[in-house]
N, C-alpha and C positions, 0 to 999 in steps of 0.2 A: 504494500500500500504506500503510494509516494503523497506527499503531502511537503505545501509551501505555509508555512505559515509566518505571516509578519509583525512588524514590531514599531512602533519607534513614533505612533502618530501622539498628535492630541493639540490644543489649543494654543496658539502661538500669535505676538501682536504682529501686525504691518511692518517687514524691515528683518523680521526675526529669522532665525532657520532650524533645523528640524533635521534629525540621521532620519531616515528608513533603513530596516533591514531584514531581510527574506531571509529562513533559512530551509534548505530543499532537506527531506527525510524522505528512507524507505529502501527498497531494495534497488536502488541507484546505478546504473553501468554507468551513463556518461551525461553529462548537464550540454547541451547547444546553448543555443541563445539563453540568456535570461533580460527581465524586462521589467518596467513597470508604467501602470494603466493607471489612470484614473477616471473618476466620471462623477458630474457635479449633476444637483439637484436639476431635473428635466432635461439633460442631456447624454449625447451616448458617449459608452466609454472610449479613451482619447488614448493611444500609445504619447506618454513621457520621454522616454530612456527606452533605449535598449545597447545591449553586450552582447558582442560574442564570445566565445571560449577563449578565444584568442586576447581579448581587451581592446577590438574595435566597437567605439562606440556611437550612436546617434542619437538628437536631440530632437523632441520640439523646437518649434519656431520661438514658441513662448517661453521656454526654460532655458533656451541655449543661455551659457554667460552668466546663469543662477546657478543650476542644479549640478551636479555630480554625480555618474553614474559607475559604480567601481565593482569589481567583482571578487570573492577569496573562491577558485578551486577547489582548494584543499578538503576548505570548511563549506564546501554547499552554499554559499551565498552571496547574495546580492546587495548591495545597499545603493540609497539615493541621501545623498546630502543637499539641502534643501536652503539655498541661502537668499537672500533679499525678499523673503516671502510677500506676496501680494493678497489681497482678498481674494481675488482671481483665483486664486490654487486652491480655493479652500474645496475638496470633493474626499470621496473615498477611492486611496489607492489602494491599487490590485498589482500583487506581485505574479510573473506570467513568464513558466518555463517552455522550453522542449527537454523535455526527458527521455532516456534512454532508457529499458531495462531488461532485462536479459529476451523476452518476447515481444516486449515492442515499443514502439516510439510515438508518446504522444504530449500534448501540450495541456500545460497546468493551470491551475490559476489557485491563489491563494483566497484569504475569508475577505481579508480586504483590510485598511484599518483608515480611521476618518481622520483628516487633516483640516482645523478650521483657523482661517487668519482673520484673525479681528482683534480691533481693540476694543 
């Protein structure tokens, strides 16, 4: 049973920043990309970040020059560091694998955890 499960949200003012971080469990062969989503009240959910295995990365339009998207190997996981926070970002992120396991390959998603910016 592979499961993502993240960390790291919660209440933060305008300006602030915030870690995320994923960490992948289960009977694991190989981690592909990992990523993170989020999706604010009445809209759909939006790819952030994403990684490859390798530590090639891509951005939102709207987070390039904020966010940070970094990966441990080692340790299964994924983080988002979260800097100059806007109200704009305030949704629920979703941490979002391709996993490998010894019969087959498919893509995750975590429970989610809710990020709000306000003062």
């Amino acid at each position: 049973q592979v499961q993502l499960v993240e960390s790291g949200g919660g209440l933060v003012q305008p300006g602030g920043s915030l870690r995320l971080s994923c960490a992948a469990s289960g009977s694991i062969f190989s981690i592909n990309d990992m990523g993170w989503y989020r999706q604010a009240p009445g809209k759909e959910r939006e790819l952030v970040a994403d990684i490859t295995s390798g530590g090639m990365s891509k951005y939102d339009d709207s987070v390039k020059g904020r966010f940070i998207i970094s990966r441990d190997n080692a340790k299964k996981r994924v983080y988002l560091q979260m800097n100059s926070l806007k109200p704009e970002d305030t949704a629920v992120y979703y941490c979002h694998a391709g996993i490998a396991t010894a019969i087959s390959f498919k893509y995750y998603w975590g429970q989610g955890t809710q990020v709000t910016v306000s003062s």
